[in-house]
PASEBA-1860 file (N, C-alpha, C; in nm, 3 decimals):
! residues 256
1> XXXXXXXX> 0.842/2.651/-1.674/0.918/2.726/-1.774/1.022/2.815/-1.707 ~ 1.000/2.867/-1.603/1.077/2.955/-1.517/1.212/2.878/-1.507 ~ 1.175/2.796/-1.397/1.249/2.747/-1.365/1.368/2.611/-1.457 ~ 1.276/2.582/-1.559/1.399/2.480/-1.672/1.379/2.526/-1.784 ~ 1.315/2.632/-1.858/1.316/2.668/-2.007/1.215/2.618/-2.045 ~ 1.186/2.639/-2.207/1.088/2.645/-2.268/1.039/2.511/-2.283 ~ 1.196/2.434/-2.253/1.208/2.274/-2.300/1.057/2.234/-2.236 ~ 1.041/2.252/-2.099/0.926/2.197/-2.034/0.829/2.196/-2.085
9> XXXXXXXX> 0.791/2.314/-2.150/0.631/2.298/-2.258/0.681/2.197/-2.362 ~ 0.817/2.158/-2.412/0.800/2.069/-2.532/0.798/1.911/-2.486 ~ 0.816/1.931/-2.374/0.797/1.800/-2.274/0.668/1.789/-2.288 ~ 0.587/1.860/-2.245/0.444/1.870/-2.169/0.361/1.817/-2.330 ~ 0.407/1.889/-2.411/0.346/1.841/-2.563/0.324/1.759/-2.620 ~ 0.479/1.706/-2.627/0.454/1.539/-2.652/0.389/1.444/-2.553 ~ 0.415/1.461/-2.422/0.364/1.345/-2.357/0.162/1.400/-2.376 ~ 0.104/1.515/-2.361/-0.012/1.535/-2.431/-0.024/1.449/-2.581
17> XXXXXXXX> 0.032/1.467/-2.647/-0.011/1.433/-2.798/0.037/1.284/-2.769 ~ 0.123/1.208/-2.681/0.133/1.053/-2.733/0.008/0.996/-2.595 ~ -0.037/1.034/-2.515/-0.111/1.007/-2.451/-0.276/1.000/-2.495 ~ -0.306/1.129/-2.576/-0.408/1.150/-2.635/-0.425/1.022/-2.774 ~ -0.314/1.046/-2.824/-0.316/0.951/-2.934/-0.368/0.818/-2.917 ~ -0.278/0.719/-2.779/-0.330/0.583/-2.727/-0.430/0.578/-2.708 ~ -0.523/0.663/-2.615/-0.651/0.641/-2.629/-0.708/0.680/-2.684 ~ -0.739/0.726/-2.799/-0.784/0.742/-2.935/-0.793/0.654/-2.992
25> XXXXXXXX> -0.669/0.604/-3.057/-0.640/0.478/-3.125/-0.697/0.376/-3.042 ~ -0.658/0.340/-2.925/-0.752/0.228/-2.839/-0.918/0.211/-2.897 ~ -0.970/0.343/-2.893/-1.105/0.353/-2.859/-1.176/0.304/-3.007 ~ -1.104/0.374/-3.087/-1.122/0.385/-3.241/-1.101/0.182/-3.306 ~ -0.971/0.156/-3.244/-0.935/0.030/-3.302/-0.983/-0.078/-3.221 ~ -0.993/-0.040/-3.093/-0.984/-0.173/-2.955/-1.109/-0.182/-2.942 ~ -1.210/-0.071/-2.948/-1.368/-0.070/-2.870/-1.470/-0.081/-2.971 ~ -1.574/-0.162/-2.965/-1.673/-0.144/-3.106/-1.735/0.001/-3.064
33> XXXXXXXX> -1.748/0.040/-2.923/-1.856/0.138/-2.859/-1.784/0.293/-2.933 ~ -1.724/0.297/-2.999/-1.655/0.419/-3.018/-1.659/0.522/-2.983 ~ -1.648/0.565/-2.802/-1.648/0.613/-2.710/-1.526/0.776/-2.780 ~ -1.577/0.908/-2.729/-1.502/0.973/-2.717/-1.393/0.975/-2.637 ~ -1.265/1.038/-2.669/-1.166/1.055/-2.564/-1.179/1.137/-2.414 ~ -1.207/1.095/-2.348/-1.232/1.137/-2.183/-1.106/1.280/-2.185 ~ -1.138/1.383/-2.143/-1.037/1.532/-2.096/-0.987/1.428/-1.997 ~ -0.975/1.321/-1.891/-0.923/1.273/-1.770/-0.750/1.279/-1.830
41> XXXXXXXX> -0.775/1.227/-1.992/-0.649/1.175/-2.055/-0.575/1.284/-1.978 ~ -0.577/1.411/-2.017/-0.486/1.547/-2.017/-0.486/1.548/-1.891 ~ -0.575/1.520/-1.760/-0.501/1.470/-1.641/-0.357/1.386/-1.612 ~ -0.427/1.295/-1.703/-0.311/1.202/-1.677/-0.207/1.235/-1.738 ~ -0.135/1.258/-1.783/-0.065/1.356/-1.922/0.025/1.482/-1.836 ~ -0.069/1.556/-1.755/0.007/1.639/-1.682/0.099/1.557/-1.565 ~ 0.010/1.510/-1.499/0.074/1.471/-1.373/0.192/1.391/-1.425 ~ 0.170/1.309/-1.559/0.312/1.236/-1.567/0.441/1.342/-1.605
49> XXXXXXXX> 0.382/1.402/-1.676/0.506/1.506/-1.752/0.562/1.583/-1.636 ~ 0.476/1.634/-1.549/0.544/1.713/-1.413/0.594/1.617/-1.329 ~ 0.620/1.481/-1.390/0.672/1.428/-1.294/0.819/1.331/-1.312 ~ 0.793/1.404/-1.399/0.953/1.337/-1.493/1.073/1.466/-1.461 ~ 1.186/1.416/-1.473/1.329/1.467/-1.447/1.330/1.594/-1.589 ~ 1.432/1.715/-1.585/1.373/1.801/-1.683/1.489/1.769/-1.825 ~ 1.569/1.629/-1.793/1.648/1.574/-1.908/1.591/1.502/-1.950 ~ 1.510/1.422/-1.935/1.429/1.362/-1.988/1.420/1.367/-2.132
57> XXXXXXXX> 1.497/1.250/-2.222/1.400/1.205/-2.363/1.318/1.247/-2.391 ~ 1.274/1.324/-2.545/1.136/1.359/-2.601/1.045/1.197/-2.591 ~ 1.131/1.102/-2.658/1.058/0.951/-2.691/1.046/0.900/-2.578 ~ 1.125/0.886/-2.452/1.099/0.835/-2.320/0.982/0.878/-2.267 ~ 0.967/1.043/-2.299/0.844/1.053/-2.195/0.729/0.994/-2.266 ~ 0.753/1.044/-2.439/0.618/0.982/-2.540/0.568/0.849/-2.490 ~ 0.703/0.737/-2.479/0.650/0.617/-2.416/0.622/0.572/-2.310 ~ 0.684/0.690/-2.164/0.545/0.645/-2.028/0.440/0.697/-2.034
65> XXXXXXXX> 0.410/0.833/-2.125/0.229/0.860/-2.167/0.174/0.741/-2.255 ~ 0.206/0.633/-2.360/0.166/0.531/-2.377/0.122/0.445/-2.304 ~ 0.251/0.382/-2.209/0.231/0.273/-2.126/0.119/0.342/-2.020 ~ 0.152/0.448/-1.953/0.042/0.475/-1.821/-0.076/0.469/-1.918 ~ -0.094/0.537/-2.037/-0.299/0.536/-2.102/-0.272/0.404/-2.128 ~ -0.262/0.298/-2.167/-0.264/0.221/-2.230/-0.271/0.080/-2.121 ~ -0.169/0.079/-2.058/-0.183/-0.029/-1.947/-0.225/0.034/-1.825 ~ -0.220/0.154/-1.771/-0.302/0.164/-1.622/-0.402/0.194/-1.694
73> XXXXXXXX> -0.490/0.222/-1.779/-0.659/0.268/-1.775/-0.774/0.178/-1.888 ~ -0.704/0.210/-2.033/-0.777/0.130/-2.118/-0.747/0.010/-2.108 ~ -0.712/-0.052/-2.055/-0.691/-0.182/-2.095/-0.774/-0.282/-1.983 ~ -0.796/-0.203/-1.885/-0.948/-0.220/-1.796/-1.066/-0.207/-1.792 ~ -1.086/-0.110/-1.923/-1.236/-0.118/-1.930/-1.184/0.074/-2.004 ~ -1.116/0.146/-1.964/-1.080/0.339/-1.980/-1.132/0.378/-1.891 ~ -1.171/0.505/-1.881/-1.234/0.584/-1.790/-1.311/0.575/-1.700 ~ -1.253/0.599/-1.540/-1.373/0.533/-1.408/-1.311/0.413/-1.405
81> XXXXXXXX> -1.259/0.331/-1.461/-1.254/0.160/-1.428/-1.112/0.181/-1.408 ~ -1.046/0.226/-1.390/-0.856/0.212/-1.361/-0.837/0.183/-1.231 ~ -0.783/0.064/-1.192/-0.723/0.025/-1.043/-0.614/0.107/-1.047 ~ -0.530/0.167/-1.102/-0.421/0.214/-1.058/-0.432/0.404/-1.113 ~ -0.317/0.435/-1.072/-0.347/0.552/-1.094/-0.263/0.561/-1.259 ~ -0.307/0.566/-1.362/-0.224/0.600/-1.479/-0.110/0.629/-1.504 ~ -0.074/0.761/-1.427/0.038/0.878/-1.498/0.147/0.805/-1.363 ~ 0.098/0.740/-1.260/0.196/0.651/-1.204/0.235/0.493/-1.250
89> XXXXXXXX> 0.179/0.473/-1.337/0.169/0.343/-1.429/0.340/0.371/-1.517 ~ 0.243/0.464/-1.558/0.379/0.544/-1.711/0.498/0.562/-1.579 ~ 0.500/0.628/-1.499/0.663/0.671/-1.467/0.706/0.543/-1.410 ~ 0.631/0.448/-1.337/0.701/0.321/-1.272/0.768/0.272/-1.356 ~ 0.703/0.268/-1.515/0.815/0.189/-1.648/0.915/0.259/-1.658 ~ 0.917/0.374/-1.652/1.012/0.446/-1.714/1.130/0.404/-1.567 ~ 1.116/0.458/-1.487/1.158/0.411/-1.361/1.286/0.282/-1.360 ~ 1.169/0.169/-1.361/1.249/0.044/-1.386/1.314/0.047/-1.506
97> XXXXXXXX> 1.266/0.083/-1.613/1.343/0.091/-1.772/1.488/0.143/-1.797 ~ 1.449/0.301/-1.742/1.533/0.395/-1.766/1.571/0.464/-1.668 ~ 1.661/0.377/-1.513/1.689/0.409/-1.407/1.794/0.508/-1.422 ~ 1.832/0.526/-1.472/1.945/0.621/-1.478/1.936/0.762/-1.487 ~ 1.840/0.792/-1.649/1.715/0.896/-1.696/1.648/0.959/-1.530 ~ 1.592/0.855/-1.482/1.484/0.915/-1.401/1.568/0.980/-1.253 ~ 1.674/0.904/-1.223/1.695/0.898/-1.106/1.835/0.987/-1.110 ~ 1.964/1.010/-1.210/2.035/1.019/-1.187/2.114/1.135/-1.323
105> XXXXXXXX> 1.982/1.223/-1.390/2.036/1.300/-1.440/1.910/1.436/-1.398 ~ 1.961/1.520/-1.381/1.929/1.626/-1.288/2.007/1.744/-1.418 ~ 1.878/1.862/-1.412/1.951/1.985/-1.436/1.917/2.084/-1.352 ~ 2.051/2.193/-1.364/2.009/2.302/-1.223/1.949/2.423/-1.260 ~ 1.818/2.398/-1.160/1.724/2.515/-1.228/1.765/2.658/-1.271 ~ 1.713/2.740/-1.278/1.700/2.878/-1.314/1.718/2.968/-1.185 ~ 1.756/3.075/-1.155/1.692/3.119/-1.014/1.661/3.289/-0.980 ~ 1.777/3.315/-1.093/1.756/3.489/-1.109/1.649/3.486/-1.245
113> XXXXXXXX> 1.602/3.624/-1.238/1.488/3.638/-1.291/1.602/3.723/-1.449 ~ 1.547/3.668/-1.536/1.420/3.634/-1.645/1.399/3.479/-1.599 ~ 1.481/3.430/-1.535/1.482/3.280/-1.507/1.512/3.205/-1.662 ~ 1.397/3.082/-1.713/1.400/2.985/-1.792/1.340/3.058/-1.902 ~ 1.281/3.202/-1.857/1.152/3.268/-1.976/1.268/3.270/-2.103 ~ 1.390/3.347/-2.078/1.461/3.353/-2.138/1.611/3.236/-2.263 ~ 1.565/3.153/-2.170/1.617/2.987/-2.258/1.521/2.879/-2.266 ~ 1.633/2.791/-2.356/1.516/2.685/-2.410/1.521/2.594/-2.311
121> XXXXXXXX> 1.638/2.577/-2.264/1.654/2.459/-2.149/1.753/2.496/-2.072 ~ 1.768/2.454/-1.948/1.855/2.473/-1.849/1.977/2.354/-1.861 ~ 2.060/2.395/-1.796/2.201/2.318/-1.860/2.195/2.192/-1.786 ~ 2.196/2.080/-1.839/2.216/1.963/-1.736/2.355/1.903/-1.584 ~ 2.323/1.916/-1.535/2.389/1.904/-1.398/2.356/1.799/-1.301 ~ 2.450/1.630/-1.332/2.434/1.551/-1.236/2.434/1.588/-1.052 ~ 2.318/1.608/-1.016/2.361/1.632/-0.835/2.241/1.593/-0.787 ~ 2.292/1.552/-0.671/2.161/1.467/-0.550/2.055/1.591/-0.522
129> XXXXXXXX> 1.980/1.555/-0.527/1.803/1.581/-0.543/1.828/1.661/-0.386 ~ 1.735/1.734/-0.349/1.756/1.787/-0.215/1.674/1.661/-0.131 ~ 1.636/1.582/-0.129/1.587/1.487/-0.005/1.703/1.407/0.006 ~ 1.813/1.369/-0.151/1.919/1.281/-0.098/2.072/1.357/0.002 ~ 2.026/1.513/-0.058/2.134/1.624/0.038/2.069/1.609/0.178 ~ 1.967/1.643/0.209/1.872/1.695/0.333/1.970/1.558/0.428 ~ 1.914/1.432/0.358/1.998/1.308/0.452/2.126/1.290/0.458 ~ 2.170/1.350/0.393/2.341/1.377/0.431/2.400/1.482/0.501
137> XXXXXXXX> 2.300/1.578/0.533/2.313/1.654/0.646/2.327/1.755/0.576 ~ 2.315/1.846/0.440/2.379/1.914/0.367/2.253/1.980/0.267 ~ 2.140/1.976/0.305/2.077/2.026/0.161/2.020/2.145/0.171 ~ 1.940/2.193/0.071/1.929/2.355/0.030/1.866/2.411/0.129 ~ 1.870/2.549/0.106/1.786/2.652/0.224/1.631/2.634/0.219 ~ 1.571/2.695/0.298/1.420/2.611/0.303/1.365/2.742/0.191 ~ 1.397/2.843/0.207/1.378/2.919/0.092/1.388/2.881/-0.104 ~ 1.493/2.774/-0.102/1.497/2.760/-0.228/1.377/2.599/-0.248
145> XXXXXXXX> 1.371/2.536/-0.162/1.232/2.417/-0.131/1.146/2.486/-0.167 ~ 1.088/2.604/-0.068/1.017/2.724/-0.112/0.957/2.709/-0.235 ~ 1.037/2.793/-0.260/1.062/2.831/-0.395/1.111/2.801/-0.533 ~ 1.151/2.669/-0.504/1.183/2.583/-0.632/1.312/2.589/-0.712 ~ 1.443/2.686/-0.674/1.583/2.684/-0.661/1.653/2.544/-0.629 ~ 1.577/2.447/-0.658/1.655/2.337/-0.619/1.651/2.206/-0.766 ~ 1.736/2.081/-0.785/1.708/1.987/-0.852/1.582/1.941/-0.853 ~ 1.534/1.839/-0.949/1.442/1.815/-0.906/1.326/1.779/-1.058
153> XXXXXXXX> 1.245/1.677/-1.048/1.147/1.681/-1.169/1.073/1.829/-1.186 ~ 1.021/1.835/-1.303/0.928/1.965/-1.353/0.829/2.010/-1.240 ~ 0.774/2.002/-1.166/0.685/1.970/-1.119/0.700/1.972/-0.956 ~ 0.787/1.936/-0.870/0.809/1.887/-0.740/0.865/1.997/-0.694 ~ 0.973/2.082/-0.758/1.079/2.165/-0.658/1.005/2.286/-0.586 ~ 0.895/2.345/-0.606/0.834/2.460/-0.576/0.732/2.369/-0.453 ~ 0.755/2.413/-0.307/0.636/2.388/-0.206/0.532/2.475/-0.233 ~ 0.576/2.584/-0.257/0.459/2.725/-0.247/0.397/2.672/-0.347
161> XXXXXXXX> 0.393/2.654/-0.452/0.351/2.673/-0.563/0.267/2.512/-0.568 ~ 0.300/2.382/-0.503/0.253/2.309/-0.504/0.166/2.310/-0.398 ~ 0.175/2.424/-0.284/0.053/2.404/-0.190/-0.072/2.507/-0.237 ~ -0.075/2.593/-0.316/-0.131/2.666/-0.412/-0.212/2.604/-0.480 ~ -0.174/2.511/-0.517/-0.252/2.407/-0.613/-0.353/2.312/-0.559 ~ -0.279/2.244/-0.478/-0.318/2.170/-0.417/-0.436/2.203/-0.321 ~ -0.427/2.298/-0.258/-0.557/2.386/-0.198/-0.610/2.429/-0.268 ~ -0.609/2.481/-0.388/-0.716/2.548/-0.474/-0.804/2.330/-0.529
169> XXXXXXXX> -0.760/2.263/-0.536/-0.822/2.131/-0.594/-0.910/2.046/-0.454 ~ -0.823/2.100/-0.352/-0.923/2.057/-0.226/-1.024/2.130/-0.186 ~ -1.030/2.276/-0.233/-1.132/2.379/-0.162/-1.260/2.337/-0.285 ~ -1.169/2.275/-0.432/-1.269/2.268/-0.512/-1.356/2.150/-0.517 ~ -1.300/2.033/-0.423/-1.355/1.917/-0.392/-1.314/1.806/-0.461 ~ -1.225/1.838/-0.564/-1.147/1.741/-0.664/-1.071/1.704/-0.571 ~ -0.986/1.751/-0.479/-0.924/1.615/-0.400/-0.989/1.584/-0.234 ~ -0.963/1.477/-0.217/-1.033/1.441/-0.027/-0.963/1.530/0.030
177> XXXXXXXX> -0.965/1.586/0.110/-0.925/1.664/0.227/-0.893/1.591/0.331 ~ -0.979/1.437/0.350/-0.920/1.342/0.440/-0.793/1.262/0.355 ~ -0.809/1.253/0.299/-0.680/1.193/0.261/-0.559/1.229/0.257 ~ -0.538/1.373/0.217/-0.448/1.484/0.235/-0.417/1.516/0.400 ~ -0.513/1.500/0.511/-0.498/1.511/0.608/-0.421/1.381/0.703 ~ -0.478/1.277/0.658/-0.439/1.176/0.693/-0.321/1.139/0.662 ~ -0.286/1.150/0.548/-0.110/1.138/0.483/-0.005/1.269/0.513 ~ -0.059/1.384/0.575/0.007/1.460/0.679/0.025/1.395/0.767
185> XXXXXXXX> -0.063/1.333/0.876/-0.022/1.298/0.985/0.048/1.183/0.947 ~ 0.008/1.056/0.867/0.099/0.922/0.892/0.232/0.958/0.813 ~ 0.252/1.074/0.763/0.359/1.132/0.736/0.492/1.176/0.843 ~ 0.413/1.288/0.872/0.501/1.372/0.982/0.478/1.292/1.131 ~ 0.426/1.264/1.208/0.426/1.142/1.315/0.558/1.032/1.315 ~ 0.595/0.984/1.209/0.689/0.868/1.242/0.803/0.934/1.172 ~ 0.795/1.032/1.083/0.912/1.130/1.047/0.953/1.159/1.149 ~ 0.862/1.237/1.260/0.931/1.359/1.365/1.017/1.206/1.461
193> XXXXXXXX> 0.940/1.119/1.520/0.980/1.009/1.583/1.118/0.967/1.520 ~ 1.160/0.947/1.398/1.251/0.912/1.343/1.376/0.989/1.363 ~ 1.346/1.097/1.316/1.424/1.224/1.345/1.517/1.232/1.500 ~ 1.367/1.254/1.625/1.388/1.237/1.727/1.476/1.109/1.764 ~ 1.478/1.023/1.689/1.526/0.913/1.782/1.699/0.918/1.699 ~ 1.712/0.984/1.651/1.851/0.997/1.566/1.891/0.860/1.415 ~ 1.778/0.805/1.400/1.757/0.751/1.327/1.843/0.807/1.163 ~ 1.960/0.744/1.146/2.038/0.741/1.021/1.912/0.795/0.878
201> XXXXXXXX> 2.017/0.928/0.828/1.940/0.972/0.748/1.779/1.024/0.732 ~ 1.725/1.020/0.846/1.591/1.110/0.846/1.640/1.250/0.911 ~ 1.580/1.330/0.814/1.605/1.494/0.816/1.492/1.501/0.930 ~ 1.475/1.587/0.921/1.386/1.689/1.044/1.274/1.700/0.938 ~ 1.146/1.741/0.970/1.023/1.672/0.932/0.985/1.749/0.869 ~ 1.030/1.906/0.872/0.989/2.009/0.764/1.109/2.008/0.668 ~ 1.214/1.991/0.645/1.244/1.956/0.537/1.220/1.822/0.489 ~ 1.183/1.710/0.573/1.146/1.663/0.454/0.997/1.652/0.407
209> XXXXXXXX> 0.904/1.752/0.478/0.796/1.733/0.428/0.812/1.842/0.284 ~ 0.925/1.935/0.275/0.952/2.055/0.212/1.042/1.931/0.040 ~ 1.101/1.901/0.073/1.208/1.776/-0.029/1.182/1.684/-0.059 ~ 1.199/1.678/-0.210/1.171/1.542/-0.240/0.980/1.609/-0.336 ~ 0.964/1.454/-0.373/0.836/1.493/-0.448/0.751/1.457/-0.345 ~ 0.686/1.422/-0.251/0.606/1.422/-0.085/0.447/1.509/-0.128 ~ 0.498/1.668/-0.150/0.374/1.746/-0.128/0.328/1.735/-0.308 ~ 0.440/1.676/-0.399/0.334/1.673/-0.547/0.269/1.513/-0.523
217> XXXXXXXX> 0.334/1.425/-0.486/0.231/1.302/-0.453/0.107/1.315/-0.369 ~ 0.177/1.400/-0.238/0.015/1.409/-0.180/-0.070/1.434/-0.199 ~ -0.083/1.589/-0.271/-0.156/1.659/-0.359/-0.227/1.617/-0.491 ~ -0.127/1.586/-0.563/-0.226/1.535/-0.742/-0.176/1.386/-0.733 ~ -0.144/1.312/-0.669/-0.136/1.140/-0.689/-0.195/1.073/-0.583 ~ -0.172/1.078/-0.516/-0.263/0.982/-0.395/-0.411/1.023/-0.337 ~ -0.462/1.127/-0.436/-0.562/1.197/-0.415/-0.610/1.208/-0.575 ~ -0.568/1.132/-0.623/-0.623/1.060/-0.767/-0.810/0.972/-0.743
225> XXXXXXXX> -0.892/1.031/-0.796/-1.041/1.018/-0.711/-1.064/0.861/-0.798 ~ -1.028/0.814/-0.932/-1.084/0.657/-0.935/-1.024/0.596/-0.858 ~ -0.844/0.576/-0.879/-0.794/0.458/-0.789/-0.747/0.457/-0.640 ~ -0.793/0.594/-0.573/-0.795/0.629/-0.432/-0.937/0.583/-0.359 ~ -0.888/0.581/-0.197/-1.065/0.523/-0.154/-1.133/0.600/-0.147 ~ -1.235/0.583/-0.187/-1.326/0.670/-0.237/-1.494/0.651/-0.109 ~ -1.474/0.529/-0.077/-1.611/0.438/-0.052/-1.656/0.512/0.081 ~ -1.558/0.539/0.191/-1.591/0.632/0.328/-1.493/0.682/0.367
233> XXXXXXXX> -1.537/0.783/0.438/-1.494/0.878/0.520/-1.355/0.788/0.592 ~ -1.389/0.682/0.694/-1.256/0.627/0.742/-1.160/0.591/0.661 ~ -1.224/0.540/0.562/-1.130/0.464/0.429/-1.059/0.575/0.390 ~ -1.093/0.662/0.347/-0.993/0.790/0.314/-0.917/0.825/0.388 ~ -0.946/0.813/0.558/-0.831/0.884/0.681/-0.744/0.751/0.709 ~ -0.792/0.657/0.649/-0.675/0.535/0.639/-0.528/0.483/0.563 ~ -0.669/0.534/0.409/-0.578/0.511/0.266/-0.450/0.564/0.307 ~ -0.526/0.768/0.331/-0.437/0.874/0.353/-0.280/0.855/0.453
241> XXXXXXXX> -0.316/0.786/0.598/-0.227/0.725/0.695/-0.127/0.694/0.630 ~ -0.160/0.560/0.552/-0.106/0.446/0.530/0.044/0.507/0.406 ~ -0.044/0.608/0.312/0.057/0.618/0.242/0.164/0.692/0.298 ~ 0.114/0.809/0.357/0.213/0.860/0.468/0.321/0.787/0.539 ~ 0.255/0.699/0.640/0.408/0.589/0.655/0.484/0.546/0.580 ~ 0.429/0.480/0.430/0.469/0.389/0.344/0.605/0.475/0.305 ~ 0.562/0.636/0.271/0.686/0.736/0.212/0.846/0.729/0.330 ~ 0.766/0.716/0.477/0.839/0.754/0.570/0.923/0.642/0.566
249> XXXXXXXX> 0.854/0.524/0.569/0.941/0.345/0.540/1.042/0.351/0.448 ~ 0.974/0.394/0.307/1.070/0.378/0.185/1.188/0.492/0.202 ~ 1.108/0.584/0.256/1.289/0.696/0.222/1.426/0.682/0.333 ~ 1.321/0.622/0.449/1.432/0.577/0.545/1.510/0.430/0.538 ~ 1.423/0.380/0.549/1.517/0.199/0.489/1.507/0.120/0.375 ~ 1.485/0.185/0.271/1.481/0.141/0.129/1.586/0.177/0.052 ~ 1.668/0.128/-0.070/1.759/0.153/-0.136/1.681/0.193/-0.292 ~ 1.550/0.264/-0.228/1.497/0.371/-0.354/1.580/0.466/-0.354
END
């Protein structure tokens, strides 16, 4: 709210109420077992809504809280049985759907105080995300990464505020700690190497561990406890590795 206006709670609402709704209706129409609605929903529900751009469509987001409840979870069995992670189900559609929406309309946050308390929404402003500045040699102060002064989905622009979180869910045991550890290192390891070797477009390893959405994936998505490994201890310092590189692969030689 600070940082984009009030709009963000009316974001956060709908994608709650059309998320809740699918599996409801699923359970009610699809299941003879007429299973209550799992609280996981409103997991899933957050992480998608904080993870959407803050122009974002009321009906766009309504329909990746559909598609993620609907095709990443119930449609496998619901709750506990999801191979994928949900609220990354919903934004991949939206993603491929509505490339433009997701990727290429940006508004510029708030930054003096009353901040967003004081409007409904922040004014929309096409500009490169700070991980696509950082690689052009040009992006924000590590203070506004910090602190969340930068473009960016609901959700991603604040480090502080996402390592806050994120440690309060690992100290609480809701997320692996190996996995989070492990996707530090297969993170920052072939970042710093990259960097070092003058490798086109890799920033220096604290901004980009600071830019970009990195510390909200590490934190509440890849540390998602059904469709993350769950089974051992190595499997988690692997999973964790693996996705770490995978970020370092895609942001350096991918035309994501």
């Amino acid at each position: 709210v600070y940082f984009f206006g009030w709009r963000s709670l009316l974001v956060l609402a709908v994608v709650n109420a059309a998320g809740f709704l699918t599996e409801f209706l699923f359970l009610r129409l699809g299941s003879r077992r007429q299973e209550p609605v799992s609280s996981a929903v409103f997991v899933t529900n957050f992480i998608l809504a904080l993870s959407l751009p803050p122009t974002i469509p009321y009906w766009m987001a309504a329909l990746g809280a559909v598609i993620g409840v609907l095709f990443g979870k119930m449609v496998f069995g619901g709750f506990g049985r999801n191979p994928f992670n949900p609220a990354m189900v919903g934004r991949a559609f939206l993603y491929v759907s509505f490339g433009a929406h997701m990727t290429a309309r940006w508004a510029q946050p708030f930054w003096a105080f009353p901040g967003g308390l004081a409007r409904f929404a922040a004014d929309a402003a096409t500009g490169a995300t700070p991980l696509v500045a950082a690689a052009a040699g040009a992006g924000p102060s590590w203070s506004r990464l910090l602190f969340g002064g930068t473009f960016g989905s609901f959700g991603e622009t604040s480090a502080a505020l996402l390592l806050l979180g994120g440690l309060y869910i690992v100290w609480k045991k809701a997320a692996s700690y190996q996995i989070v550890l492990g996707a530090l290192a297969g993170f920052l390891v072939p970042q710093t190497v990259f960097w070092l070797a003058g490798v086109a477009g890799a920033p220096d390893p604290l901004t980009a561990l600071l830019a970009g959405s990195f510390l909200y994936g590490l934190l509440f998505i890849v540390t998602e406890p059904v469709s993350c490994s769950q089974t051992t201890a190595r499997g988690r310092w692997i999973y964790g590795a693996a996705w770490g590189l995978l970020v370092v692969l895609i942001r350096s030689f991918s035309a994501w």
